[in-house]
C-alpha positions as CSV (number, residue, x, y, z in Angstrom):
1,X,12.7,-26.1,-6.9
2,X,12.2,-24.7,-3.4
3,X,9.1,-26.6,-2.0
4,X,8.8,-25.8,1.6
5,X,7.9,-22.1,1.9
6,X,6.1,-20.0,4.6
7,X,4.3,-17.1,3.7
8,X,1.2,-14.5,4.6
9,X,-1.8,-14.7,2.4
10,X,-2.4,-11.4,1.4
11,X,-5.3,-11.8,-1.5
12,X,-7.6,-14.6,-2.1
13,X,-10.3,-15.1,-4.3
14,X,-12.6,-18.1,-5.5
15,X,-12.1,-20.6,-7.8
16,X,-14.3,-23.2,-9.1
17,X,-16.6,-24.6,-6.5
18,X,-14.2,-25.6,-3.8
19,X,-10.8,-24.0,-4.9
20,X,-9.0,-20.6,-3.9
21,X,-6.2,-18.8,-5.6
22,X,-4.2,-17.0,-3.2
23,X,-0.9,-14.4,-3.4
24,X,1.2,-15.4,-0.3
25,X,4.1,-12.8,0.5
26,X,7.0,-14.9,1.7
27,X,9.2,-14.3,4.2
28,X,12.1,-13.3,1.5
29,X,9.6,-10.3,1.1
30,X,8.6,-11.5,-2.1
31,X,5.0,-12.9,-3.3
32,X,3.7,-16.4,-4.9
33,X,0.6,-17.2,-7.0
34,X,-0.8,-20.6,-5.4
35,X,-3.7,-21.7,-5.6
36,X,-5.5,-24.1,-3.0
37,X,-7.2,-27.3,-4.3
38,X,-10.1,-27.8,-1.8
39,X,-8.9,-24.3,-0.2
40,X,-12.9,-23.2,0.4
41,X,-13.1,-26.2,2.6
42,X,-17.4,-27.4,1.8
43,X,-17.4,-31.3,0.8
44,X,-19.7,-34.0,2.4
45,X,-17.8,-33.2,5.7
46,X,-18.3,-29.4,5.5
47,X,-14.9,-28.7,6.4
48,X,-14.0,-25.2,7.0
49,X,-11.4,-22.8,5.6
50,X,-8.1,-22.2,6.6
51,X,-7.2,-19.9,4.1
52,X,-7.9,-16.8,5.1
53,X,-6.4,-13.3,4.7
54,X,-3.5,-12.1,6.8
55,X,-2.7,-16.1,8.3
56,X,0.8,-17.1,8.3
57,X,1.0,-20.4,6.2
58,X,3.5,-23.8,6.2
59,X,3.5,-25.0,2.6
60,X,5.0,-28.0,0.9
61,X,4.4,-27.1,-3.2
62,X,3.7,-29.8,-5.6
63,X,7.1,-30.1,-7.5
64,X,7.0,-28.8,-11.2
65,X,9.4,-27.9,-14.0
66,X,9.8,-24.8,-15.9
67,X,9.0,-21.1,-15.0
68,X,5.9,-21.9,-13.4
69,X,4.2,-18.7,-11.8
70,X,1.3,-20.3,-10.4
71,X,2.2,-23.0,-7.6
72,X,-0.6,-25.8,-6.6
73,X,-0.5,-26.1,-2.6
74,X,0.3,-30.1,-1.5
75,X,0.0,-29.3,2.1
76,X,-0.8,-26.2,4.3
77,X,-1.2,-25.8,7.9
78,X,-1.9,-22.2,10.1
79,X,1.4,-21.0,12.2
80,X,-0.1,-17.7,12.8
81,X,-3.2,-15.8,12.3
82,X,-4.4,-12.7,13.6
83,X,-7.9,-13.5,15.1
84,X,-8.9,-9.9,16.3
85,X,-8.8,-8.2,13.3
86,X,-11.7,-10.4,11.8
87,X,-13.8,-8.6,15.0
88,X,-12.6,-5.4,14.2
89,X,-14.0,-3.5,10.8
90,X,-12.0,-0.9,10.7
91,X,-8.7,-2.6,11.1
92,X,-9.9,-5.1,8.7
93,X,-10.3,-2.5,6.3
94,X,-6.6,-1.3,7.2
95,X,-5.5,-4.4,6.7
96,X,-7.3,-4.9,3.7
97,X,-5.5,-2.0,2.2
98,X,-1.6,-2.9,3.8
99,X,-1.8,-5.6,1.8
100,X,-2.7,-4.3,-1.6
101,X,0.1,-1.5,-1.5
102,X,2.5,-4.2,-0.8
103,X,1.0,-6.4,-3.4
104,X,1.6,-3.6,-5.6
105,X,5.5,-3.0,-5.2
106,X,6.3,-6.5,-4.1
107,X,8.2,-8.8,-6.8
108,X,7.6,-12.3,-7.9
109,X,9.6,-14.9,-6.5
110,X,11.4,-17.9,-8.6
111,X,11.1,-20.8,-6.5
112,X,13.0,-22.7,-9.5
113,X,16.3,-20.2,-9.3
114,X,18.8,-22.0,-6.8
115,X,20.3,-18.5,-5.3
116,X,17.0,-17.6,-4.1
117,X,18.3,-18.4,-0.7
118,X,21.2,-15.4,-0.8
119,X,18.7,-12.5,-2.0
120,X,17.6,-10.6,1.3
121,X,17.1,-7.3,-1.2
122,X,13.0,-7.3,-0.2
123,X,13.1,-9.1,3.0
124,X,12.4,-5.5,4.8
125,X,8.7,-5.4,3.1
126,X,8.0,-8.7,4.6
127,X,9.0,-7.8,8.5
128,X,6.8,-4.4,8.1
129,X,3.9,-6.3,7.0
130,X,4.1,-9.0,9.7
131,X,5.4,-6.2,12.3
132,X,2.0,-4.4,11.1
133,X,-0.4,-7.2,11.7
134,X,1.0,-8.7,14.9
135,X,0.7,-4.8,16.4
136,X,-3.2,-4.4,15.1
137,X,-4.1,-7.5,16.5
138,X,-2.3,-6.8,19.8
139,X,-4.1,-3.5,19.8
140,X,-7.5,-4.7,19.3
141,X,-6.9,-7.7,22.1
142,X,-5.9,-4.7,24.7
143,X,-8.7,-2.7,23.3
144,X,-6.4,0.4,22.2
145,X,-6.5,0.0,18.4
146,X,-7.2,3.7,17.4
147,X,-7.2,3.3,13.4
148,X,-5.7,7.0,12.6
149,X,-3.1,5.8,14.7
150,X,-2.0,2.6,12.9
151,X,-2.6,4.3,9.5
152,X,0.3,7.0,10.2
153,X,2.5,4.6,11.8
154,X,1.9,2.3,8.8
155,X,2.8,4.9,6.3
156,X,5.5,5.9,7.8
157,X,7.5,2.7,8.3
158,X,6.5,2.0,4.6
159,X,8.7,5.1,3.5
160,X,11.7,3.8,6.0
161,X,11.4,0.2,5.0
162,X,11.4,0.9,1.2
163,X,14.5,3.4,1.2
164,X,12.0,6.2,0.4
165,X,12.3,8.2,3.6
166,X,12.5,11.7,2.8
167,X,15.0,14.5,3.7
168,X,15.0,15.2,6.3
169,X,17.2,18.0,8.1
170,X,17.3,20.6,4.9
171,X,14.6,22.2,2.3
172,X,14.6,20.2,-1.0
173,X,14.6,23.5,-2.7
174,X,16.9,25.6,-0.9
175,X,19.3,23.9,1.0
176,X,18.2,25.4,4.3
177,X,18.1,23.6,8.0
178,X,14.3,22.6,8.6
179,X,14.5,23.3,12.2
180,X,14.3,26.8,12.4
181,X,10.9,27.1,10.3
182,X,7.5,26.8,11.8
183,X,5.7,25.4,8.9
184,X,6.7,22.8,6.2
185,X,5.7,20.8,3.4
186,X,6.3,17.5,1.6
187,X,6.9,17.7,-2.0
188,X,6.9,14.1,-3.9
189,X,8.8,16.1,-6.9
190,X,11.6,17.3,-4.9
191,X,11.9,14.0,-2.2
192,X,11.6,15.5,0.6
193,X,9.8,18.9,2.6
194,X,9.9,22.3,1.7
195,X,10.8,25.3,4.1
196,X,8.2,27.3,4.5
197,X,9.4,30.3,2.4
198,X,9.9,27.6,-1.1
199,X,5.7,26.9,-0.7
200,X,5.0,30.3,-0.4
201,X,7.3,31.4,-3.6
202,X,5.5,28.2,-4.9
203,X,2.0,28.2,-4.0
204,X,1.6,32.3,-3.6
205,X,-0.7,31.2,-0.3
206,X,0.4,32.5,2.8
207,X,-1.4,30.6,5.2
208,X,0.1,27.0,5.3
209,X,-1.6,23.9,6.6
210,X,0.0,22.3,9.5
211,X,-0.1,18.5,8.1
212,X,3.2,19.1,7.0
213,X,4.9,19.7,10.0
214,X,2.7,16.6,11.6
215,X,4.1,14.6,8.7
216,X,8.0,16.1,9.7
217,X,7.4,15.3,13.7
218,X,5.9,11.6,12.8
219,X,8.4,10.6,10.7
220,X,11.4,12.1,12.6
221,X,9.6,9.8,15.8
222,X,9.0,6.7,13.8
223,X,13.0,6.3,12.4
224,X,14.7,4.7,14.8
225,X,11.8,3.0,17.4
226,X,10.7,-0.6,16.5
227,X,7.3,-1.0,15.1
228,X,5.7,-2.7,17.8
229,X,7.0,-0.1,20.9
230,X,6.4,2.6,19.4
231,X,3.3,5.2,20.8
232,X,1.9,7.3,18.2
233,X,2.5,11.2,19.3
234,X,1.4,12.5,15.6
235,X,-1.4,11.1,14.6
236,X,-2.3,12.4,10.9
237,X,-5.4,13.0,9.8
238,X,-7.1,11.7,6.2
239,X,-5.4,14.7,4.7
240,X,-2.0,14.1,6.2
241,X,-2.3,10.5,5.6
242,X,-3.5,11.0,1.9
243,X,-0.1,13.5,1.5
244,X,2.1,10.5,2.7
245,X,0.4,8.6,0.8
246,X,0.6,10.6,-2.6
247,X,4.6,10.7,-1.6
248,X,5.2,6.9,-1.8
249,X,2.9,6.5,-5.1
250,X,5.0,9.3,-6.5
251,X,8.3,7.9,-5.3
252,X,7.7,4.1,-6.5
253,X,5.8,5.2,-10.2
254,X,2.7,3.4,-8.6
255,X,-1.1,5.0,-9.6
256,X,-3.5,6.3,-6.4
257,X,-6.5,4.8,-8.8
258,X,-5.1,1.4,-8.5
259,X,-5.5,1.3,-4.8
260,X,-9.1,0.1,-4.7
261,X,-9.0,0.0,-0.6
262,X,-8.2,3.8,-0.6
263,X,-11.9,4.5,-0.4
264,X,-12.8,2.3,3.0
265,X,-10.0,4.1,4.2
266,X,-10.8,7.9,3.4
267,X,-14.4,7.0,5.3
268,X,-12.8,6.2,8.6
């Protein structure tokens, strides 16, 4: 069994009086179930907690035998944590909802399984979420966290990290070059936009809302530039953001309802 592992803590909830049970994602890209004897910190010394959402944990396991799915933490100690985004709401909130899409799509890891070591299939999901974090909390530091900002580039890099990014240069439905229309529009059932003449056949509107082509431009920016350079030029609004959005759930069989953040996020 693999007992030295390092990982995020991306829920945590009580347990007992003193006790916390915790889903870490590892840096495989994968997620554990452990749970923290004397986590809540308390006791006749009052000790504080540690464990707290979004800190980057060293962890030696308690060795055990069998499939076990929920780990006991011998030993834990902080490398990382991301101190501004406890003073910042609204990137709390963001945060808050980063981590329960990926806790939705990510896989359980087998500490027991030997070739663990050789599986880099998820490791993508692991450097968006820590890409993500270390960004917001540089942001808020340098006081130039705008939260529109970080939800679109968030989005987008979830699509490009999870081989969901859409097509790009041609109309799902009719083969032709996206360039030359003014207006287009993403379609989870086809995987990719829509010229503008497929949505009006489709929809019978003639007026189409310009969120698609915001969606086009921020995704076509995003591609190839590394999280933490990159400077927003299409910000999307709740609509645009909710359409990306609605495209990943679609893609990866996952239900809107079971993102319980979604609604501190439509309010921002």
């Amino acid at each position: 069994m693999q007992q030295k592992v390092e990982g995020l803590v991306i829920s945590k909830r009580p347990y007992q009086e003193r006790h916390l049970l915790c889903h870490l994602l590892l840096r495989s890209g994968k997620k554990i179930s452990v749970i923290f004897l004397g986590g809540r910190g308390g006791g006749k010394n009052q000790k504080g907690s540690n464990v707290e959402l979004g800190n980057m944990l060293s962890l030696l396991l308690v060795r055990s035998s069998g499939q076990v799915e929920l780990h006991k933490a011998k030993e834990w100690t902080v490398t990382w944590s991301p101190l501004f985004i406890r003073d910042n709401h609204e990137a709390f909130y963001l945060t808050c909802f980063i981590f329960e899409v990926v806790s939705l799509i990510s896989v359980q890891d087998n500490l027991h399984d030997s070739n663990n070591n050789f599986d880099d299939t998820h490791i993508g999901l692991f450097r968006l979420v820590s890409n993500a974090l270390f960004r917001l909390n540089s942001k808020i530091e340098s006081k130039s966290f705008v939260v529109h900002e970080e939800r679109s580039l968030f989005l987008a890099k979830l699509l490009i990290e999870t081989g969901l990014y859409p097509q790009m240069s041609e109309c799902a439905n009719c083969g032709q070059p996206l360039s030359s229309h003014k207006s287009v529009q993403l379609s989870p059932s086809h995987g990719g936009f829509s010229c503008q003449q497929c949505i009006q056949l489709e929809t019978g509107e003639r007026e189409i809302s310009e969120q698609g082509l915001q969606i086009w431009n921020l995704l076509k920016q995003v591609a190839n530039e590394k999280y933490g350079d990159i400077k927003i030029q299409n910000t999307l609004n709740n609509e645009g953001a909710r359409a990306l959005l609605n495209y990943f759930c679609f893609q990866c069989q996952v239900d809107l309802k079971n993102i319980k953040t979604l609604t501190m996020m439509n309010h921002q």
